[in-house]
VMD Tcl script that builds the backbone (N, CA, C; Angstrom):
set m [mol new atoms 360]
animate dup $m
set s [atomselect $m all]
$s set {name element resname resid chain x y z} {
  {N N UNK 1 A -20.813 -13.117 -6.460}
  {CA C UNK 1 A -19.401 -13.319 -6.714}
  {C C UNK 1 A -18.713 -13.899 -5.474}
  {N N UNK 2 A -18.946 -13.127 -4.145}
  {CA C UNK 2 A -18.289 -13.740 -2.974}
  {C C UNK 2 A -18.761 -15.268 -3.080}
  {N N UNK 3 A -20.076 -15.805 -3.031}
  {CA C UNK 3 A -20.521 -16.755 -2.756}
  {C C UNK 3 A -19.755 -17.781 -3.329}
  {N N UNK 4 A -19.105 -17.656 -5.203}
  {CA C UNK 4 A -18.650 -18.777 -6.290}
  {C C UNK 4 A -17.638 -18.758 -5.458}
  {N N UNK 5 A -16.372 -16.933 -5.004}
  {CA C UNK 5 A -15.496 -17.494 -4.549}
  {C C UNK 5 A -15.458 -18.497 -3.497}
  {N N UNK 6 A -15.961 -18.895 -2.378}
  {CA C UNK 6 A -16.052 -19.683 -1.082}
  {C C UNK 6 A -15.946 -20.740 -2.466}
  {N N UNK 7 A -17.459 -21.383 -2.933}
  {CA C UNK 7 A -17.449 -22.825 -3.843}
  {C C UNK 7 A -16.228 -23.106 -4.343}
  {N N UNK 8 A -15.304 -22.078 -4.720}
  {CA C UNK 8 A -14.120 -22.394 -5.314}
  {C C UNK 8 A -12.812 -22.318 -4.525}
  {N N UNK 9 A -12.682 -22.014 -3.221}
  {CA C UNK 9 A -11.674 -21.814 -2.642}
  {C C UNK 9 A -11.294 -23.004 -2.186}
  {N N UNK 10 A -9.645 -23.076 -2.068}
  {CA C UNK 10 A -9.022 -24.122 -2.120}
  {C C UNK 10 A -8.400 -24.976 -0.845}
  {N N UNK 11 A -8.845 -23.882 0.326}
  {CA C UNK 11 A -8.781 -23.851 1.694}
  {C C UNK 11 A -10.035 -22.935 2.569}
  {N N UNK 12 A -10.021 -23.731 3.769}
  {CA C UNK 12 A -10.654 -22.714 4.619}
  {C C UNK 12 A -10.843 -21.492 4.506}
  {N N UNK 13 A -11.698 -20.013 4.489}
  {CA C UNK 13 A -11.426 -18.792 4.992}
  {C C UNK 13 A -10.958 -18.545 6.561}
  {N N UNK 14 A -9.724 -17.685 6.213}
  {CA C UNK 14 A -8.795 -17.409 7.199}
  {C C UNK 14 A -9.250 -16.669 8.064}
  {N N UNK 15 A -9.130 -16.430 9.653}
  {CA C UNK 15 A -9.569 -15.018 10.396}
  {C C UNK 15 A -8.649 -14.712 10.882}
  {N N UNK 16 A -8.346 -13.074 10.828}
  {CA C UNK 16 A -7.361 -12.745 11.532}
  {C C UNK 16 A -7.847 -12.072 13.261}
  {N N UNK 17 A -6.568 -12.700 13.684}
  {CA C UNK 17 A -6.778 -12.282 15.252}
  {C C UNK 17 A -6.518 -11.351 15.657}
  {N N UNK 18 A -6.900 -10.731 16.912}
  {CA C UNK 18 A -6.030 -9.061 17.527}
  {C C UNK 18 A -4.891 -8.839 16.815}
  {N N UNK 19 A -3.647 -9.824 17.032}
  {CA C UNK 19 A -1.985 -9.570 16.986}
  {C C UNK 19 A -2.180 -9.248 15.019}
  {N N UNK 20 A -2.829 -10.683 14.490}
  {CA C UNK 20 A -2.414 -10.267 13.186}
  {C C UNK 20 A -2.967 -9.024 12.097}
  {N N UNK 21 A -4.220 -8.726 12.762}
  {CA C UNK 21 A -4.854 -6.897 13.190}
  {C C UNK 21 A -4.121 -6.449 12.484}
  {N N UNK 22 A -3.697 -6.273 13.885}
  {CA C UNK 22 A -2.450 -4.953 14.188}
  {C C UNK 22 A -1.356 -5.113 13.234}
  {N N UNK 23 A -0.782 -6.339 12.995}
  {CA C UNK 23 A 0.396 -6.620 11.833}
  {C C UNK 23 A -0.530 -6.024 10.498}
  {N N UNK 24 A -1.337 -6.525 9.746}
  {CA C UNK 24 A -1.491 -6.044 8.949}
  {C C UNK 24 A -1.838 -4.269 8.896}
  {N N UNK 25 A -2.325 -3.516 9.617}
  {CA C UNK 25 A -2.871 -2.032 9.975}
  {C C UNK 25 A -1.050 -1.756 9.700}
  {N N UNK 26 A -0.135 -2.181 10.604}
  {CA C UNK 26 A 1.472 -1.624 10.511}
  {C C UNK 26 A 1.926 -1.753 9.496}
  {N N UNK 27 A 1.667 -2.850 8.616}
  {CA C UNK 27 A 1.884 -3.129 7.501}
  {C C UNK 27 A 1.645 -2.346 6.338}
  {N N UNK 28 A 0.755 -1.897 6.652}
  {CA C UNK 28 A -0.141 -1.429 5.479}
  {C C UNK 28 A 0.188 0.319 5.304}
  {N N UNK 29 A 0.537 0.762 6.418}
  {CA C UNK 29 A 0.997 2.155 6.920}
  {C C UNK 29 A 2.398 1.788 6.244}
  {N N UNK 30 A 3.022 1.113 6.882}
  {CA C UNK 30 A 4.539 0.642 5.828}
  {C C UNK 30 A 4.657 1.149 4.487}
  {N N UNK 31 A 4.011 0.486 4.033}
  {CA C UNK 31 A 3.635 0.078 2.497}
  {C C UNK 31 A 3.715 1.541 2.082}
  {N N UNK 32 A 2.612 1.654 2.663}
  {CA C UNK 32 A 1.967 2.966 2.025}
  {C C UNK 32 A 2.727 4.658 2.194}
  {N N UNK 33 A 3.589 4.198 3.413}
  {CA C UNK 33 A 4.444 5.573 3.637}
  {C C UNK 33 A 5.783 4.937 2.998}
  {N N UNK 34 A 5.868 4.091 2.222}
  {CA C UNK 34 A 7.701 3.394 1.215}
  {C C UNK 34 A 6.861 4.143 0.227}
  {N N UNK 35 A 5.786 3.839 -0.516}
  {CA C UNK 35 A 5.504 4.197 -1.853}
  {C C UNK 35 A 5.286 5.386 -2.326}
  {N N UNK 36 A 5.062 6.439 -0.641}
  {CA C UNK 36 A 5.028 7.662 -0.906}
  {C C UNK 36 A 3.178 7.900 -1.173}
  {N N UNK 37 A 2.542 6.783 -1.101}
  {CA C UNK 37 A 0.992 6.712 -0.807}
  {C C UNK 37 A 0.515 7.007 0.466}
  {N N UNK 38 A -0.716 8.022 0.453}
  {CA C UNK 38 A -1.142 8.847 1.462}
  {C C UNK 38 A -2.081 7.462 2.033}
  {N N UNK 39 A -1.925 7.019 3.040}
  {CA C UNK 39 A -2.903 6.375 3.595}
  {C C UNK 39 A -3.502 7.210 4.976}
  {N N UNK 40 A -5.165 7.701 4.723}
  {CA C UNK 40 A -5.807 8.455 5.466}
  {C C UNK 40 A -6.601 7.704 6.296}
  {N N UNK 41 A -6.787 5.847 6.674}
  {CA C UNK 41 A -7.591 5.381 7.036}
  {C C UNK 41 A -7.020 3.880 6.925}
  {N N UNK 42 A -7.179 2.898 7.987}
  {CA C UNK 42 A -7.209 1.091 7.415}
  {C C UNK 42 A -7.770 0.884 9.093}
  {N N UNK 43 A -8.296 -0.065 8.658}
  {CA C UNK 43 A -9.203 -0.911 9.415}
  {C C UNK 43 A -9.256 -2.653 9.203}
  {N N UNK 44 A -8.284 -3.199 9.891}
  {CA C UNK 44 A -8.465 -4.686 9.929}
  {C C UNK 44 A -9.292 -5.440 10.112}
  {N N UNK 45 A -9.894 -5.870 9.888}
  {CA C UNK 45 A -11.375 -6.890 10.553}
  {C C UNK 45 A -10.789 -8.426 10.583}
  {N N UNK 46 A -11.768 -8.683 11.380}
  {CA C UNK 46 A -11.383 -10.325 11.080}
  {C C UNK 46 A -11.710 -10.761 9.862}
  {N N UNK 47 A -12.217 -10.599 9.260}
  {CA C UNK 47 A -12.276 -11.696 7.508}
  {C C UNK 47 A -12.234 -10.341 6.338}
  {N N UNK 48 A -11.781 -9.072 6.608}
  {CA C UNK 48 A -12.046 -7.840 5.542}
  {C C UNK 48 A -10.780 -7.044 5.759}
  {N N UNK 49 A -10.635 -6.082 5.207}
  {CA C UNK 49 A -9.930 -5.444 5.615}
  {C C UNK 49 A -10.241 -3.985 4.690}
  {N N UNK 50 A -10.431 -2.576 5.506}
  {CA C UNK 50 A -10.757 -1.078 4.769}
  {C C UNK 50 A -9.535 -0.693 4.780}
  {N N UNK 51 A -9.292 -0.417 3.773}
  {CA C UNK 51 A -8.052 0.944 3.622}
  {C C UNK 51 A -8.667 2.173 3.302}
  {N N UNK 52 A -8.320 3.591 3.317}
  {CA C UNK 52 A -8.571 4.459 2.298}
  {C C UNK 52 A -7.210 4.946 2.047}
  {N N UNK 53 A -6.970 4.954 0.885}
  {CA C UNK 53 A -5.472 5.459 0.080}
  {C C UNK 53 A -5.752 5.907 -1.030}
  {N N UNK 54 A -4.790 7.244 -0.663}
  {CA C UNK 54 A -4.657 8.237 -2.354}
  {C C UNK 54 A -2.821 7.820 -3.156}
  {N N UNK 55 A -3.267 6.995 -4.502}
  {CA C UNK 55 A -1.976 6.458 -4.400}
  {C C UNK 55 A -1.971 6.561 -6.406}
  {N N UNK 56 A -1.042 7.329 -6.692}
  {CA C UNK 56 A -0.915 7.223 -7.894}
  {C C UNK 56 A -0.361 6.282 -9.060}
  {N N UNK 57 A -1.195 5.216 -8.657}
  {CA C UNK 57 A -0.940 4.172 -9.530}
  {C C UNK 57 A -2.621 3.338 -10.100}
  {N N UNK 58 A -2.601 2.453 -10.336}
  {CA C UNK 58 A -4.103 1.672 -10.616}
  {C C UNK 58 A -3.617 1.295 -8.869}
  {N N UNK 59 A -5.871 0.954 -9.203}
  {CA C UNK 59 A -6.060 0.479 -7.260}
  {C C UNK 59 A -5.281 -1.328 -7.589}
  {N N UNK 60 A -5.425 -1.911 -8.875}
  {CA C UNK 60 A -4.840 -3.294 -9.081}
  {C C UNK 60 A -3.355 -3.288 -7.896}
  {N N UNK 61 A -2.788 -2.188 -8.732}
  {CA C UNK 61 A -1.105 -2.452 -8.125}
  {C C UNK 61 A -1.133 -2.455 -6.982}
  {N N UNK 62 A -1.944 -1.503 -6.179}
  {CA C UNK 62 A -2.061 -0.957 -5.180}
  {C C UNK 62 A -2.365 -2.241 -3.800}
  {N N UNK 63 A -3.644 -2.697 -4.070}
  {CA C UNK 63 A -4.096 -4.120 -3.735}
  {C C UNK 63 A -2.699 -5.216 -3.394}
  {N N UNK 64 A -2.393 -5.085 -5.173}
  {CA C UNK 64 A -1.167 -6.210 -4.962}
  {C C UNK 64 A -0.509 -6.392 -4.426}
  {N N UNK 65 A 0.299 -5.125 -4.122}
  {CA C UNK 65 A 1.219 -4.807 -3.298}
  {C C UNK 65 A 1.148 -4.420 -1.660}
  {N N UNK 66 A 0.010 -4.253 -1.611}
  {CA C UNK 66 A -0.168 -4.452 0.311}
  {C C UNK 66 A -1.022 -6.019 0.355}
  {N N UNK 67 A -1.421 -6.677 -0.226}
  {CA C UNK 67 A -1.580 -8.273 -0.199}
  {C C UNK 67 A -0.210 -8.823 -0.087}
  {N N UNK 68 A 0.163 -8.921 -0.635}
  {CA C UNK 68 A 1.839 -9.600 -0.790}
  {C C UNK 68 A 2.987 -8.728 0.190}
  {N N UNK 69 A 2.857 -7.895 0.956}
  {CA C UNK 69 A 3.383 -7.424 1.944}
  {C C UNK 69 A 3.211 -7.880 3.474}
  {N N UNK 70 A 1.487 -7.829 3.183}
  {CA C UNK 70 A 0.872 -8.663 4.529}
  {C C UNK 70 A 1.008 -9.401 4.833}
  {N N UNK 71 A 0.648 -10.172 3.664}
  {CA C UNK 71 A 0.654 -11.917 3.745}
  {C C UNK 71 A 2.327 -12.159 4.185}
  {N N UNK 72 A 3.869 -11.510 3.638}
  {CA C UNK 72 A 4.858 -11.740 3.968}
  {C C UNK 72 A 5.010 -11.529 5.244}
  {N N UNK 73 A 4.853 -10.300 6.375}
  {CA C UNK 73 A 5.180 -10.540 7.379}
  {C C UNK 73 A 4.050 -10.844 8.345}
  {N N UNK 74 A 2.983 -11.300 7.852}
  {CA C UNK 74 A 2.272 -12.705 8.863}
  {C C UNK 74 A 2.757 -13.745 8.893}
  {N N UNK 75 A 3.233 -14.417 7.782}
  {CA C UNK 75 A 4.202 -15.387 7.729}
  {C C UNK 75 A 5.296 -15.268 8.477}
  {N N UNK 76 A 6.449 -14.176 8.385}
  {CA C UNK 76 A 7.385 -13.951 9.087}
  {C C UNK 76 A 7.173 -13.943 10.596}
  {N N UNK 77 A 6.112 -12.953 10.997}
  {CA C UNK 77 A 5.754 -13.098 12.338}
  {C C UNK 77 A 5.312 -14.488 13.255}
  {N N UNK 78 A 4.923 -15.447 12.627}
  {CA C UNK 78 A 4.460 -16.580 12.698}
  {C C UNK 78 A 2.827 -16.538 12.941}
  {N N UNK 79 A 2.219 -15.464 12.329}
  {CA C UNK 79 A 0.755 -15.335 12.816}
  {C C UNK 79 A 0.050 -16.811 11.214}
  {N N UNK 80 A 0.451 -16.801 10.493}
  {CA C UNK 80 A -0.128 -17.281 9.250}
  {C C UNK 80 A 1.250 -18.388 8.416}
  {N N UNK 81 A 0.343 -19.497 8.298}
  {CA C UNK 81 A 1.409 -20.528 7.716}
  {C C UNK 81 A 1.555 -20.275 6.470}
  {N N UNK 82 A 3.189 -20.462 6.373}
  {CA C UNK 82 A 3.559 -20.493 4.710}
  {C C UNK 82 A 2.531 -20.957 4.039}
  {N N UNK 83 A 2.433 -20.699 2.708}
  {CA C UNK 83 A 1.567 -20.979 1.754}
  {C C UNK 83 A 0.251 -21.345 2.168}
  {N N UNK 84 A -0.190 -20.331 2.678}
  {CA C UNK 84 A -1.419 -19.974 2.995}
  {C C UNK 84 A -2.347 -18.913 2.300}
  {N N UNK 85 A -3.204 -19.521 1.614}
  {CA C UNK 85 A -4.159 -18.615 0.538}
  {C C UNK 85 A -5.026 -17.521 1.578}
  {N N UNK 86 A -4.352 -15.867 1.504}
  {CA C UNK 86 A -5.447 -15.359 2.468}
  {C C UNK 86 A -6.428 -14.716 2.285}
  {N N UNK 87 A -6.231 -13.722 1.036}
  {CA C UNK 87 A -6.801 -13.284 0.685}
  {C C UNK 87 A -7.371 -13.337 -0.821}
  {N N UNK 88 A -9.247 -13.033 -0.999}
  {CA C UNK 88 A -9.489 -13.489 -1.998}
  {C C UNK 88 A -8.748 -13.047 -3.485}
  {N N UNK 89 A -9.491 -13.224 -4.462}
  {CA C UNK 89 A -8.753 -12.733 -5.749}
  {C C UNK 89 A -8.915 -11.262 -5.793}
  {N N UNK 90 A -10.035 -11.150 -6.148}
  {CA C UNK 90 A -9.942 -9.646 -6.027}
  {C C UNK 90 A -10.025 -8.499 -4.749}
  {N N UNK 91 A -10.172 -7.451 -5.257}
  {CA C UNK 91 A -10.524 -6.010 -3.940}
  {C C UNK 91 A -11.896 -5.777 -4.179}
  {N N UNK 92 A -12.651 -4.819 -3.899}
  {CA C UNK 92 A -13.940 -3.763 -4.180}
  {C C UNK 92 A -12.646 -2.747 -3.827}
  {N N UNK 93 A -12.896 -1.610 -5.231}
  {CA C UNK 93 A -12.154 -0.123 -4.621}
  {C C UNK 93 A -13.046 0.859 -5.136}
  {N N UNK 94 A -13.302 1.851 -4.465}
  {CA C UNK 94 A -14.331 2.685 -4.790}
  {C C UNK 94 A -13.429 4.322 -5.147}
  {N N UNK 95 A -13.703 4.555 -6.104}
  {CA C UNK 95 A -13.062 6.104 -6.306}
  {C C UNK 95 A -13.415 7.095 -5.844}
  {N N UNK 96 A -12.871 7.764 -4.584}
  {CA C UNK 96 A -13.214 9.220 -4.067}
  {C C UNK 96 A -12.877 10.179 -4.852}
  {N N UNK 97 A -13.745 11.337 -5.544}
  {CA C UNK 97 A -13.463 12.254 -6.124}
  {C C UNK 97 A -13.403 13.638 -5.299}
  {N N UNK 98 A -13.777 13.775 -4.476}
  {CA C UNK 98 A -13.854 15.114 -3.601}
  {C C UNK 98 A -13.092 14.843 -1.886}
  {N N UNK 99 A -12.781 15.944 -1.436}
  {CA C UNK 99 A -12.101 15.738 0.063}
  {C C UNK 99 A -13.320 15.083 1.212}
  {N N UNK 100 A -14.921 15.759 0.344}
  {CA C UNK 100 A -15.914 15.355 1.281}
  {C C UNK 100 A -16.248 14.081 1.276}
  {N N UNK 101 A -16.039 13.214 -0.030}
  {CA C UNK 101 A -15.833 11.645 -0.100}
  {C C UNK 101 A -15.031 11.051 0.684}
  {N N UNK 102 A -13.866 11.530 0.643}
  {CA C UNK 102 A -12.534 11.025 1.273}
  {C C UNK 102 A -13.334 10.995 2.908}
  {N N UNK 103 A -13.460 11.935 3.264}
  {CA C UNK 103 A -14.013 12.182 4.526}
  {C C UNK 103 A -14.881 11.309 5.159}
  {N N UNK 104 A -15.921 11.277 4.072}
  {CA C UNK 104 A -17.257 10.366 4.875}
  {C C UNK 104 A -16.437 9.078 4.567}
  {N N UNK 105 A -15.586 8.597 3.585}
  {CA C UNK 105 A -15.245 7.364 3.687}
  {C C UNK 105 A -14.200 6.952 5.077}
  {N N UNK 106 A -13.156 7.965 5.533}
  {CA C UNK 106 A -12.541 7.416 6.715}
  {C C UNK 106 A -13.357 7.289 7.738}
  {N N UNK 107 A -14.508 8.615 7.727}
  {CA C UNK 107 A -15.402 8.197 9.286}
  {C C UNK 107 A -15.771 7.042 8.871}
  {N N UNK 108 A -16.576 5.807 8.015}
  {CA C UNK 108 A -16.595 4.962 7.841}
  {C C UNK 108 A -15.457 3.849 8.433}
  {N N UNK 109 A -14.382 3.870 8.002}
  {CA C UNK 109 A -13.743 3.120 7.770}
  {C C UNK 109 A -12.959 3.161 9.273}
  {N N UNK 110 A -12.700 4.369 10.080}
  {CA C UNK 110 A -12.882 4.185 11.136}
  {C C UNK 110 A -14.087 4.206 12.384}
  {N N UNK 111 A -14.824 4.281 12.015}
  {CA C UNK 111 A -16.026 4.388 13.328}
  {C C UNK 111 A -17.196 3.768 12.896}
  {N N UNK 112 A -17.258 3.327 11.547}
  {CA C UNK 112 A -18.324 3.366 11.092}
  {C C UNK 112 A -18.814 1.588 11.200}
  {N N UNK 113 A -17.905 0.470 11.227}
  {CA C UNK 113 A -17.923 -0.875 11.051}
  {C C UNK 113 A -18.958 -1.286 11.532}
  {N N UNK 114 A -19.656 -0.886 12.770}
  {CA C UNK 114 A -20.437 -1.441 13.130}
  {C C UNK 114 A -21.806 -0.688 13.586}
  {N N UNK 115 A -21.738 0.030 12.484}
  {CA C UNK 115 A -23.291 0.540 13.364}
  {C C UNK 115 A -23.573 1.158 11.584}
  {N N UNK 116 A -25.067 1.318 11.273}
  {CA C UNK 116 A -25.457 1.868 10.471}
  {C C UNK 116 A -25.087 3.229 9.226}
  {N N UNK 117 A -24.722 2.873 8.291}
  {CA C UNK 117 A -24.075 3.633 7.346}
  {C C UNK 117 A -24.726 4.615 7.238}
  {N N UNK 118 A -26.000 5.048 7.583}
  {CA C UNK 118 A -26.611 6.361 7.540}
  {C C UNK 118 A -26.467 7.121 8.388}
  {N N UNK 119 A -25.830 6.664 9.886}
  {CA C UNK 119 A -25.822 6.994 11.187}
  {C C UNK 119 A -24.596 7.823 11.240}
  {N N UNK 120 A -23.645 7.723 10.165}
  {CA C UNK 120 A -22.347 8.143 10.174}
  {C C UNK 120 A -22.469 9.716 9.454}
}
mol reanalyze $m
mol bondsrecalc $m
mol representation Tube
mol addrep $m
């Protein structure tokens, strides 16, 4: 699926730098403390980005609405040009059912990026 998206994308893939990081991570804490969504975890990468959020809505809305938040004040900030495609179409969201899910998913999502998923 990643692969068709690239064949089909209509611009470059974007990377984000240190500054726009950090804009999106603030962003996303934003978002998520307006909607009254618990965000326990986000992690910016240069071409990805992890959240973990407990948010009572579909993960669709959820997505939508911190995409279209981000993307607004990267633009605003001047990190990312107007009408700039950044992110792909869809998410991957995985459903935590237990606190011990939740758990192993933030050590992931914070410590975990670069070193072996079993190691965590």
């Amino acid at each position: 699926m990643e692969a068709m998206e690239r064949l089909q994308a209509r611009a470059p893939p974007q990377l984000l730098d240190g500054r726009s990081r950090a804009i999106v991570g603030r962003v996303a804490n934003d978002v998520c403390a307006y909607r009254g969504w618990d965000m326990f975890a986000v992690n910016a990468r240069t071409n990805h980005v992890h959240l973990v959020v407990a948010a009572g809505c579909a993960p669709e809305d959820l997505v939508r609405s911190l995409k279209s938040w981000t993307t607004r004040r990267l633009v605003e900030a001047g990190a990312l040009p107007p009408n700039t495609r950044l992110w792909s179409r869809h998410a991957s969201t995985v459903y935590l059912w237990s606190v011990r899910s939740r758990d192993q998913a933030v050590r992931y999502v914070v410590y975990g990026q670069d070193v072996d998923p079993g190691a965590i």
